[in-house]
N, C-alpha and C positions, 0 to 999 in steps of 0.2 A: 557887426557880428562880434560875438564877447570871446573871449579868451579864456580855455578851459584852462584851469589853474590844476597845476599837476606837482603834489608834495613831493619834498625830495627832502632825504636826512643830509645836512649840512656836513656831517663827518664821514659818510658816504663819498659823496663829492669829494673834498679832500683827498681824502684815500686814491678814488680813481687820479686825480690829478697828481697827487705823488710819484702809483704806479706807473701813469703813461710820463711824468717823466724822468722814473728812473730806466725805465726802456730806453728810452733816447739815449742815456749814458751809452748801451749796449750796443744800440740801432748804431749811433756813430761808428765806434769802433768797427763793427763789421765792414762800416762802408769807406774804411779811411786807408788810403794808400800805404804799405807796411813801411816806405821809407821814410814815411813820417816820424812814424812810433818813439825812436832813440834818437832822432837828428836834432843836432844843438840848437836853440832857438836863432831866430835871422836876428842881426839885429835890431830891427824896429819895433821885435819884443824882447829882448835880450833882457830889460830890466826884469822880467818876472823870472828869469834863469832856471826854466825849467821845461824839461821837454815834453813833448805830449803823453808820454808815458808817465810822468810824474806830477802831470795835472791828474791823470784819470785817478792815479794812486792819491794826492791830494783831495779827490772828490769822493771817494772811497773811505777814506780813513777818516774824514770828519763826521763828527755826529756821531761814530761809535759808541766813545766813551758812555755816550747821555743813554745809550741804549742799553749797554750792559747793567748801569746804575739802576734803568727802571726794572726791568727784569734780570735779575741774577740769572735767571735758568734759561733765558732765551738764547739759543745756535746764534748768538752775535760771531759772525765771521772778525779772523783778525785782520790787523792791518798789513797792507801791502808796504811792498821795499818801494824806492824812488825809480826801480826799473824793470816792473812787473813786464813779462810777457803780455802781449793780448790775449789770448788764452788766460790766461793768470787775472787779468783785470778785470773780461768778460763774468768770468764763474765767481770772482768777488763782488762785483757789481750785483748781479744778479740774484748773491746769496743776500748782500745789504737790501736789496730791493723787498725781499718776503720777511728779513725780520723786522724792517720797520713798519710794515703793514700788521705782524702781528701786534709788536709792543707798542707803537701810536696807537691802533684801530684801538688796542685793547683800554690805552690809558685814557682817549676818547669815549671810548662808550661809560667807561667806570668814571669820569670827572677828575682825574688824575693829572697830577707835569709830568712831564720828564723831569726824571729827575738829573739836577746840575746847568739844567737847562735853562736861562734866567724870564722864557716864557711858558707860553701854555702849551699844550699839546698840539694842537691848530696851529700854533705860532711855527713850530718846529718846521712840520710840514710846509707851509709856508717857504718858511726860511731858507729851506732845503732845494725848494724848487726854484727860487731866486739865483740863487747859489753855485747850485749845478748848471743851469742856461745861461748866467756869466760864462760859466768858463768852456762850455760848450759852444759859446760865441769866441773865445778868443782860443782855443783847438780848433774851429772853421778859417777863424783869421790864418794862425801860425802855419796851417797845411797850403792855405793860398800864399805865406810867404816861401812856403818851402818850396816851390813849384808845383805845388800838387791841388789845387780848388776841387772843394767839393762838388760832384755832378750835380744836377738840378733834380733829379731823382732823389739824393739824400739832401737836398737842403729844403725839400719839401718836404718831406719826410719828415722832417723835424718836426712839421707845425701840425703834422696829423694824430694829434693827442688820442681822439678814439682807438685809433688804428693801434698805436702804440700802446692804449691799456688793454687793450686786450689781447696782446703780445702775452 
């Protein structure tokens, strides 16, 4: 039996995989024990000398710049301090989440870079999703070093991309 072949725009995709996971950035957070948030790295991560509040701020404030460059006029949120509240990090996250949906989607559909960006549009996104699920990995780690492991409920959670774009 043949396989109905079903089109899909390639920058569509993208997109959704961005979306679901800059959710994840948020998803985390909501699910992460508060004495994590400020507590000094253990040492068996101590070389990246930053606590889990200054990764999310870290994963937040990159790729800005590329984004203001492309659009002058896009609500690019700014950048967070090294010890944003959760609150604070949730509602940044979440505002980076919709402007890079517009300014990629947009520079996507038009054939356009980012600009500062040293790849394509595609690439970004990309990039970005690599990027954020490192350090999303080593926030799961540093919360298990803290005494505090992720429940099996959010370390599934992670992997449920549908779920999360359409958060």
């Amino acid at each position: 039996m043949a396989r109905r072949s079903t089109r899909h725009d390639p920058a569509e995709a993208l997109l959704r995989a961005w979306s679901a996971s800059a959710r994840m950035n948020v998803f985390l957070i909501e699910r992460l024990t508060p004495a994590v948030w400020l507590a000094p790295p253990p040492e068996a991560v101590a070389r990246a000398n930053r606590t889990i509040a200054a990764t999310f701020a870290h994963m937040h404030n990159c790729g800005l710049r590329y984004l203001a460059r492309t659009n002058p006029d896009a609500p690019v949120p700014a950048e967070l301090s090294r010890r944003p509240t959760a609150a604070q990090a949730k509602k940044a996250l979440a505002a980076k989440r919709r402007v890079v949906l517009e300014v990629v989607g947009e520079a996507l559909q038009q054939g356009r870079r980012i600009v500062g960006f040293p790849h394509d549009a595609a690439s970004y996104l990309i990039y970005y999703i690599a990027h954020d699920s490192h350090h999303r990995g080593q926030i799961a780690l540093q919360s298990r070093l803290l005494g505090h492991p992720l429940d099996t409920d959010t370390m599934s959670g992670l992997w449920q991309w549908t779920k999360r774009a359409a958060e």
